[in-house]
Each structure stands twice: as structure tokens, then as C-alpha cells.
N, C-alpha and C positions, 0 to 999 in steps of 0.2 A: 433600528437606531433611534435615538431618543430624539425628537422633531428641534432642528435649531441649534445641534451641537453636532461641530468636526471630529473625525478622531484625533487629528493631529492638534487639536486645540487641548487636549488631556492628560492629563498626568498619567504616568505609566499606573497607577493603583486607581486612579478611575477607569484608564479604557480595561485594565483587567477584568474590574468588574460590571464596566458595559457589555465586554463579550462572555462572560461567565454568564451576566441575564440575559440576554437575546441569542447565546449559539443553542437555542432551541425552539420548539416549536410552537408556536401556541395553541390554544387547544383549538381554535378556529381552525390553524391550520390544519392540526393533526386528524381530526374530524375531515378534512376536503380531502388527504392524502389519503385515508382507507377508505372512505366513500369512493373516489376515481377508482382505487386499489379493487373494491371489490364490488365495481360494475363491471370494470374492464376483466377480471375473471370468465366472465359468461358470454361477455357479448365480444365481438370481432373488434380486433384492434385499427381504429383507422389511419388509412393512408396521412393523412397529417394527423399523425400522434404529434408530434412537433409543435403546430399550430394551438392545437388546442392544450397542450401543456402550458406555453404561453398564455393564452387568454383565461385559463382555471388560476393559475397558479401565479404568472407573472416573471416565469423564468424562461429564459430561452436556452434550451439544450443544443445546437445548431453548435457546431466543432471547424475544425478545418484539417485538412492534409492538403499540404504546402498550399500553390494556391487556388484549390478548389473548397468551397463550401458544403461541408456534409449535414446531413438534418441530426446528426446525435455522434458521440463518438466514442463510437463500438462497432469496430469493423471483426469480421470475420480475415482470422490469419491464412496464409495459404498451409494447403493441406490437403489430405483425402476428404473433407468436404468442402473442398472447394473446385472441386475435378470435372463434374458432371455439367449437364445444362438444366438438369432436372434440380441441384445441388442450389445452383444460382440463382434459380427461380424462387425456392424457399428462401435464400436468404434476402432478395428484395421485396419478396411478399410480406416477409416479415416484418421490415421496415431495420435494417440498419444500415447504418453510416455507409457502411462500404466492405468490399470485398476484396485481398487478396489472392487471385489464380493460383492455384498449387505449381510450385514453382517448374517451370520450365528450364529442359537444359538443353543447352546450344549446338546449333550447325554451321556450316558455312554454305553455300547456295551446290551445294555439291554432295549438301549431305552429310558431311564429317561429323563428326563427332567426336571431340577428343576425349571429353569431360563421360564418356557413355554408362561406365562402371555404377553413372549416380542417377540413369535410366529404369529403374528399379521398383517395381510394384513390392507393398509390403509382406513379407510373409509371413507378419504378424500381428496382430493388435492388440493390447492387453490397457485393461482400468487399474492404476496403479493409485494406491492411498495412503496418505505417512502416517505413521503412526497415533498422533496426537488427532488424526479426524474420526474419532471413534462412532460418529453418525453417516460416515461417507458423504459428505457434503463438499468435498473439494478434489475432484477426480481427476487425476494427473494423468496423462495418455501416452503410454508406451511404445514405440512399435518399430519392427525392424525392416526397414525398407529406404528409399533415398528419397529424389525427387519423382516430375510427372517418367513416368516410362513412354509417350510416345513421340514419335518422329512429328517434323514439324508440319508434316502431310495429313497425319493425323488429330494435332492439338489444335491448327488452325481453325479449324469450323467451328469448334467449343469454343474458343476466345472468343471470335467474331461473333457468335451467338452470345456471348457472357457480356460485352461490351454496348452488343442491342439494348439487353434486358436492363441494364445498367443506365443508360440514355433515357430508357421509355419509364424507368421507374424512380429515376433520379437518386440514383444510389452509386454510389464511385466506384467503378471496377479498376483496379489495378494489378497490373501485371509483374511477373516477377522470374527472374533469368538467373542461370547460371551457365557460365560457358569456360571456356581454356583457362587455365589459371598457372601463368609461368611457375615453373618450379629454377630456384636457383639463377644463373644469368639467363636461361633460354628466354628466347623473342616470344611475345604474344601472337597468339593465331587471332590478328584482329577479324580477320575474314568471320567469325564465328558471333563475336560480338554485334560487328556491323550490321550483318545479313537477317539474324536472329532479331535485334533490335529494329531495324527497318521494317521488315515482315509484320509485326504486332503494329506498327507506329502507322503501317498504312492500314489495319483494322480501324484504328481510332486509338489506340493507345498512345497518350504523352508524359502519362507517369509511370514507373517503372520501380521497385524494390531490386534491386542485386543480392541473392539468399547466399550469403555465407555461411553455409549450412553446417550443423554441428559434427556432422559426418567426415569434415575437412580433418577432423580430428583424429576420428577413426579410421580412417584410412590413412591413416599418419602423412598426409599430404600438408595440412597447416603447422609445419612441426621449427618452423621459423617465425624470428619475430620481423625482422626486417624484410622476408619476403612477404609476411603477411601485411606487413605497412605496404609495402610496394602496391599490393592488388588494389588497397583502398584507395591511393594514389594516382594508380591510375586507368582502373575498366570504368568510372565514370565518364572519364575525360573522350574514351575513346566511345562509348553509348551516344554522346554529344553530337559526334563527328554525322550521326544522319538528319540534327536537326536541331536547331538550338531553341525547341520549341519542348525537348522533351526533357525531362524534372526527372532526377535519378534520385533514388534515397538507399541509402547502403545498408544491410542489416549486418549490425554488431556480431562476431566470435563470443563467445563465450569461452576462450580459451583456459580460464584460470591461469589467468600470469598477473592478476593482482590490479588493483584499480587505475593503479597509473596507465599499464598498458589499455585499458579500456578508454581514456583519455587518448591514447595517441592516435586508438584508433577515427576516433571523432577528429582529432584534426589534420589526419593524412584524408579521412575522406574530404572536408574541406578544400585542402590542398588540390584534390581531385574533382573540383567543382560539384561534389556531390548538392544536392539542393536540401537534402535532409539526412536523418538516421533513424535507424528504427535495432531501440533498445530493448531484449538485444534476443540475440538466438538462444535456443536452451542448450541446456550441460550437457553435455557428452557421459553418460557413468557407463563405465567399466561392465560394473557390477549387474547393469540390467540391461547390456548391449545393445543399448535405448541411450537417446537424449531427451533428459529429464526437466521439469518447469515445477510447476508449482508454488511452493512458498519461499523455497531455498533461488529459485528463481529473482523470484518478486522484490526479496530483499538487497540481492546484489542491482536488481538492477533500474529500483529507486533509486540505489547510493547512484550509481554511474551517471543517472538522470543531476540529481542536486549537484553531483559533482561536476560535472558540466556546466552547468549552470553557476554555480561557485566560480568557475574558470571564467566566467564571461564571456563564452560563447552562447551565441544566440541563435545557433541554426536548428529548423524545426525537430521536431522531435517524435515518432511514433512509438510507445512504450508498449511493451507485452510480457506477460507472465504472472501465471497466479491470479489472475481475476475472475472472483467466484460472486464478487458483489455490487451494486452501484457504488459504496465506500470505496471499494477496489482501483475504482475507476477514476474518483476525484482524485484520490491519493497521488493518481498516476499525474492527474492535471495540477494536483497543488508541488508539484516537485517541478513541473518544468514544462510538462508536455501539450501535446497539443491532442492527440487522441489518443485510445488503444487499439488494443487487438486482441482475441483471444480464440480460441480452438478446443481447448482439454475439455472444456465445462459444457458445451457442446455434444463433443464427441462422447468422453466418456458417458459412465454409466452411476450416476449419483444416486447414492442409497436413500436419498432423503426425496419423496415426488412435490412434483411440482404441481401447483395448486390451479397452473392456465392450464385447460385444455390445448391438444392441439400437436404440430410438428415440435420435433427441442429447436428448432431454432426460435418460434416463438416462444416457447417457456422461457426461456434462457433470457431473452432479451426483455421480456414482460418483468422479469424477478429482478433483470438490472436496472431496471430505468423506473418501476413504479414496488415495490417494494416499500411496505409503510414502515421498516426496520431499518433498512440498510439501501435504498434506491437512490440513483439521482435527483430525484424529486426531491427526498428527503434532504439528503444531503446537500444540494442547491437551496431550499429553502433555511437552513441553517446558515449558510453562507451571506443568504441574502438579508437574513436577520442582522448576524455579528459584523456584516462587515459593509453592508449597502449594494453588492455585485450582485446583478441577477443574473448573468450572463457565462457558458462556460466559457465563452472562449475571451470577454474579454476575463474572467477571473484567473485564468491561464496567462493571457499576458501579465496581468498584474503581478503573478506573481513570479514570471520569469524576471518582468521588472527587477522587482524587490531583491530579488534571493542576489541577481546582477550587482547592483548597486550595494548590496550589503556587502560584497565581497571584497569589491571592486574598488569602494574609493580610499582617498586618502587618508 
């Protein structure tokens, strides 16, 4: 920004063309962004990448989920890598935000298990690519299976140890549940909720995701709209009941019933004292007896995101799907949100190599956040040109701000 002038002191054809000359780099910059780009190739990525992003560059990557502080935001989604303790080691060596536990389904101190059908190791995994990525750079992950398959005799030692690693490497482990889900007028088996949530809550867990998993679908169990309001409504309310210390965030259906209904579901969880949302589950298709993400993903659920935000609510937001880039990733922060999530790109199998050595959770993460193309770096320092924010999370609020108040007033 040009030294001694506001934006809002500008004419709409001036700030035009302040931000047409400064939403880029300069060549000073560009030069410090492949210099980091390709030292950091060869040599070990350090423990505060964070820190000294900051002090090179003058941006601070530093995100949030609800109210914990993350060092960047790019968490790993729950999933078959996120199951192991070997799993969780890699991803806080690697250095991201944070991790979602592959999701957990519930008991009651007795062992029950209503929900168990969704018990289910996968029995398959496949690299699925659309048609339009004729380089295989954007690897959608297929696979037919549900949530974690063990009893809680079993998942406990892996949490407790996931929550260690997470502490000592200051990286967010969050945990994530599914249990009884009333069909029709039947009573909730809170015992399931309770028991299952207290259990985790005395490892150290106080934040929690509810996976309303796309499977709901498949199993033609989510096949209501007003039972599916109800559950948003109200398994927060009852997760509560062990501790009003612990932060529930509901993960979105993907049911395809159109963008209003993805709206209601944000504010029945609301209603349900949810403390967040996380936008949103992937598609259920038919066609590859998979639930699918990718780009068909990404776009529905930007809209949901702006559209939210359009509505003038303001409760946080964790967005996932289709992020194959650091662009991916502001995208997700300039709509509304506050971090992401991602798994496929990951997991899958990307025809195009990555240029860090090393495990893919480090590639992955190295190609999103220093990328002299398409990285965070990049993309923040664009930011911090056009618009004076060096910051992601306050450029985040600013523009949940904005998009708020555009909508909103009179």
C-alpha cells in the first residue's frame, strides 16, 4: 500500500487500481519466496516454521480452531491416517495445525453399541481423478469402509497417546464421535453419548467434532430432513451434559437437498449449542459406492461457507474439501473460515512428485504453505500487499467482517 493513503479514503477506480498494482509480488519478494522455497527443499523443516515465516517474510500463519491457537491452518481430517500412533507422530513432526482422530463410534459403559454397522475397517481404497486433471495432481480418495472399527478398550490407548504427542508438540489433537442417532420419535441412548464423550474428556480431550458421516446416507439411515435437524439440535447439547468445558463442532451432511437445507443445518447446530461447524462431509455417489470430495466438493462448499456468512452468522467455521494447494486454502479463509482440513491429497496417489523429500505428510504440507506458485507464503504476501493484513487469522476475521456487514445492513 502506497505510504500515507487509506483505502477507504479512495475512489472506487483508485483503490481498483492500488490493488491491481500491489496484489503482487515484488521481485524482492519473489526472489525471498523461492530462495526459502528451495533451501527448505534439502534441509529439515524446522520446528517453528511458523516463527521464522514471520521474521523472513512478515506474515504470521498462526490460525485458530474455536478457542485454541494453531501454528498454521492445515489440520489433517480424521481418517485411515489418522488411526495409528505411528500416523500422529508423522503428522506433528511434520509440523501441522492440527489433527482429527479417525472418527470414533460409541458405547455406553456397558459396551453397547448401537451405532456398530459403522464399526467397519475399509475394504477398500482406491486414487480416484476427474477427468479434467489430466496430470493427476488432484487425488480424490475413495474407499469402502465406515468409521474407526475398535471397541473403546481398544481406541483408548491410541487417543491417550495421540493427545500426549499433541501436548508435547503443540499441535491440536481433536477428537471426533459418532454414537446413537434417533431414527423417527425413538428416545436417544444418551448413555452412549455421555459415557463415550467423558471417556476421551478425561484423556485431555475438550474439543470434539460429531462426524456425520456420509454413510448416513448409504445406509439410508439420514433419509429425513427433520430428523436430521433434530440430531444437530440436539447430541451437542447432550456431549455438554459431562462438562461445560468441552467445545463441540458438528460436521455438515452433505445430503444434497440444496443450499437452504445446508443453512438449516448450521443453525439447528447452533440451537444445539454447537461452538462450531466444520464444512462439510463429502458426497455420498452412488456410482463409486464411495463418498466423493474433490472439486465438486470444494465448490459446494465455499457456497455454504459465503452463505453463512451472507446470513450473518458468525460461528466458527472449519472448511474441508478439494485442497490441493496453499490458494486452496486462503480461498477457504477468504470465504469465512477460520482453518481447514484435508486427507485425499495425502492419502492418495498424485501422479505429479513432489519436489521435498521425505514422508507425504511432509511433502504435502511443505507444497501448501511454501510453494513459490500457489503457497501460503505466496498468497499472504499478496494479501499483505493489496490490502495491509499480514495476518491469517486476523485476514479471516476481516473478512467474515465484511462479507457480515455487506449483507446485513440496511
Amino acid at each position: 500500500m502506497i505510504h500515507g493513503m487509506k483505502p477507504h479514503g479512495l475512489t472506487g477506480r483508485e483503490r481498483t487500481y492500488l490493488n491491481n498494482m500491489t496484489n503482487h509480488l515484488t521481485i524482492k519478494q519473489k526472489k525471498a519466496v523461492v530462495d526459502f522455497y528451495t533451501y527448505y527443499q534439502t534441509h529439515e523443516i524446522p520446528e517453528d516454521l511458523t516463527g521464522i515465516i514471520k521474521d523472513n517474510f512478515g506474515i504470521d500463519i498462526t490460525s485458530k480452531y474455536c478457542d485454541k491457537i494453531i501454528k498454521n491452518p492445515v489440520i489433517v481430517a480424521p481418517g485411515q491416517i489418522t488411526r495409528t500412533t505411528s500416523q500422529v507422530n508423522l503428522i506433528s513432526k511434520a509440523g501441522y495445525g492440527g489433527f482429527v482422530l479417525k472418527s470414533f463410534v460409541g458405547e455406553d459403559q456397558n459396551g453397547h453399541c448401537s451405532m456398530s454397522e459403522f464399526r467397519m475397517k475399509p475394504e477398500w481404497i482406491k486414487t480416484f481423478y476427474e477427468p479434467d486433471d489430466t496430470k493427476g495432481e488432484r487425488p480424490i480418495i475413495h474407499w469402502k469402509g465406515r468409521l474407526d472399527e475398535r471397541d473403546l478398550n481398544l481406541y483408548k490407548p491410541f487417543a491417550q497417546y495421540a493427545h500426549k504427542i499433541g501436548m508435547e508438540s503443540g499441535v491440536c489433537a481433536i477428537a471426533s464421535i459418532l454414537c446413537h442417532l434417533p431414527r423417527g420419535k425413538e428416545d436417544w441412548i444418551e448413555d452412549e453419548w455421555i459415557y463415550t464423550t467423558s471417556q476421551l474428556y478425561e484423556l485431555g480431550y475438550h474439543t470434539f467434532e460429531i462426524d456425520f458421516c456420509p454413510y448416513l446416507k448409504s445406509n439410508n439411515i439420514a433419509k429425513n430432513k427433520d430428523m436430521v435437524l433434530r440430531w444437530y439440535k440436539e447430541a451437542p447439547k447432550i456431549m455438554k451434559k459431562v462438562s461445560c468445558e468441552i467445545k463441540v463442532f458438528s460436521k455438515l451432511l452433505n445430503p444434497e437437498w440444496g443450499d437452504e437445507f445446508q443453512i438449516q443445518m448450521v443453525e439447528a447446530s447452533i440451537e444445539g449449542k454447537a461452538d462450531g461447524v466444520v464444512v462439510a462431509n463429502r458426497i455420498y455417489k452412488e456410482q463409486y459406492q464411495s463418498a466423493h470430495g474433490g472439486k465438486e466438493l470444494k465448490e459446494i462448499n465455499l457456497r455454504t461457507i459465503k452463505n453463512i456468512r451472507k446470513k450473518g452468522i458468525k460461528i466458527p467455521v472449519s472448511a474441508t474439501g478439494g485442497i490441493y494447494t496453499g490458494k486452496d486454502v486462503i480461498e477457504y479463509i477468504e470465504a469465512g473460515a477460520e482453518n481447514t482440513q484435508l486427507i485425499s491429497y495425502i492419502m492418495g496417489r498424485a501422479r505429479t512428485p513432489f519436489v521435498k523429500k521425505g514422508n507425504k505428510f511432509k511433502q504435502v504440507l511443505f507444497k501448501l504453505i511454501l510453494d513459490p506458485e500457489d503457497g501460503i507464503i505466496q498468497e499472504m504476501l499478496k494479501i499483505k500487499n493489496s490490502l495491509g493484513i499480514s495476518s491469517v487469522s486476523e485476514f479471516s476475521k476481516i473478512k467474515q467482517r465484511k462479507i457480515v456487514d455487506r449483507y446485513t445492513c440496511c
